[in-house]
N, C-alpha and C positions, 0 to 999 in steps of 0.2 A: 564447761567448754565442750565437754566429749559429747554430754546431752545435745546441744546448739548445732554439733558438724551434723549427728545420725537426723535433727530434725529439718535439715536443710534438704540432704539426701529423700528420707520419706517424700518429700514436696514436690523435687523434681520427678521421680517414679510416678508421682500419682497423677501429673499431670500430663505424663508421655503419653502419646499416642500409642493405640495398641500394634503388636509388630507384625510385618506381615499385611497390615490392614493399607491398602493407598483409597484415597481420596482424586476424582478426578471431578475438575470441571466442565461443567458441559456447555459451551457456550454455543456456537454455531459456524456451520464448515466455511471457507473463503467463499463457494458462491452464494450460499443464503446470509451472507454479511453482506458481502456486495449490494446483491439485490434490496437491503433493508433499511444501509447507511446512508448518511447524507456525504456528498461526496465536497469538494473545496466549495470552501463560501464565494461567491458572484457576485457582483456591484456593480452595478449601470447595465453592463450587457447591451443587446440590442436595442434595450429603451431611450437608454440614453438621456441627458441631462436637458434634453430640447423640449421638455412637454409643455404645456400651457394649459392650465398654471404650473410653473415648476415644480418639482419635488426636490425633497431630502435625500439624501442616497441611500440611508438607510432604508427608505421606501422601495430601493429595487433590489434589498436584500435577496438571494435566494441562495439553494445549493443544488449543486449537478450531483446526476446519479450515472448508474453504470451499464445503464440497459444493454448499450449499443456496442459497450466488452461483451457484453455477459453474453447475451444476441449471437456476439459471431463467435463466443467458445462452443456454443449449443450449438450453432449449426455447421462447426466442423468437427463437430466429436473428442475437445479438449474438457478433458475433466477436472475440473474446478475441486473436486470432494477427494483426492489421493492425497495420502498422507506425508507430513513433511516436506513441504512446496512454500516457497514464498513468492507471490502474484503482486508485480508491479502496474498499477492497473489505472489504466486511462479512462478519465470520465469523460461523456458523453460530449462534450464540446472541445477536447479534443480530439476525439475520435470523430466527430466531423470535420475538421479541420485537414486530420489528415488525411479522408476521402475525398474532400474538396480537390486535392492535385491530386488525383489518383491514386492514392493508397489503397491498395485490395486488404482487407480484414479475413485474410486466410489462415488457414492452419498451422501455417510456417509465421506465421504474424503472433499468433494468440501462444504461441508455443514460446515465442523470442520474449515473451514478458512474463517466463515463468520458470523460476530459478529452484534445483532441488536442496531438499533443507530446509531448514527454520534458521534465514540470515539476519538479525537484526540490526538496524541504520548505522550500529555499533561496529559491526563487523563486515560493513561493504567494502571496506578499502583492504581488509586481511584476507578476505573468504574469496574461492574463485567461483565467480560468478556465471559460472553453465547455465545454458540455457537448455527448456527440453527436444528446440530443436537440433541441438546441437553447436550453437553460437556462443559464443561471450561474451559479454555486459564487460564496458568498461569502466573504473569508478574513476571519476576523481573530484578531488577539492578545490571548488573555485567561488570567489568571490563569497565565499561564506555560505555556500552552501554546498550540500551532497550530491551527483551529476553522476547517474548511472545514463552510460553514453549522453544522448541529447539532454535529457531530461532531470528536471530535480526532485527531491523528495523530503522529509522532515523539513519544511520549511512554516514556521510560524508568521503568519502576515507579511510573508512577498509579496513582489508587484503581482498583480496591483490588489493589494493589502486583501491577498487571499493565503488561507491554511492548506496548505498539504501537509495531511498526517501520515506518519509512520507506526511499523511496530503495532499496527493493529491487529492484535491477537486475538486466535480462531482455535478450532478442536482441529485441525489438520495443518497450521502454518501460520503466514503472516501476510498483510496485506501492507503497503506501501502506497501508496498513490504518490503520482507522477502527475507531471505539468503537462506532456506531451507524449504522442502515443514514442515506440521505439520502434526503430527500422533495422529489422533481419540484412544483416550483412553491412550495417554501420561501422567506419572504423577512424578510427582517433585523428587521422587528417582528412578526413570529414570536418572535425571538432573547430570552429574558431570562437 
């Protein structure tokens, strides 16, 4: 029996890892994920259901990307690559949407959708949500899904039966994607 405990002991040692040694992985910062990912999946779009001859919808599968975040982080000097930051990040078709009524994509924009820390979808409703402009993300729970102010996030095939992923994990934080861009200076009776 004494033999059996010391050969159990030997087995776990030999498989430890050695001390002092860490192991990191190296995947890639939030803005070379940005730039590389496919962003929520898209059905119908502009094309629409009218062609002739018809199509299948899956035929107007596509995914949005993040140019037009990425675009105006670059060109107000917000840095995507600093550590421990989680970037809630609006892809390109709503980021034209919300320049369509005049939304300016500035500095104090690209800052309002970027939270310090590594917050995971887990911890939106406990963690306070700072912005780097100095703003607050508001969370809450509604209709089953996660609503940091306007916008939703971890949502698996919502309307209209598109992915917003979460918790996309980087060497510097987290990315989220959001439905819609978010507005600097939004506040909860805003919200209906």
């Amino acid at each position: 029996m004494l033999s059996l405990a010391s050969a159990s002991v030997g087995f776990s040692v030999m498989g430890a890892a050695p001390v002092g040694r860490q192991i990191q992985v190296q995947m890639a910062t939030i803005a070379d994920t940005l730039a590389s990912m496919e962003g929520p999946d898209m059905y119908w779009e502009e094309k629409g259901p009218l062609q002739d001859p018809p199509k299948e919808e899956s035929d107007f599968k596509e995914f949005d990307k993040y140019d037009t975040f990425l675009k105006a982080c670059a060109d107000n000097g917000v840095d995507l690559t600093q550590a421990d930051i989680t970037v809630f990040a609006p892809a390109n078709e709503p980021c034209r949407q919300f320049m369509s009524t005049g939304g300016k994509m500035d500095k104090s924009f690209c800052n309002y959708h970027i939270v310090e820390g590594k917050v995971p979808s887990s911890a939106l409703s406990s963690d306070a949500l700072k912005t780097k402009d100095g703003g607050s993300l508001t969370y809450r729970r509604k209709f089953r899904k996660d609503f940091v102010d306007d916008a939703f996030t971890d949502v698996k095939n919502g309307p209209p039966r598109t992915s917003y992923k979460a918790n996309i994990a980087c060497d510097n934080g987290l990315i989220h994607m959001i439905n819609e861009c978010l507005v600097p200076g939004w506040s909860a009776s805003d919200w209906s």
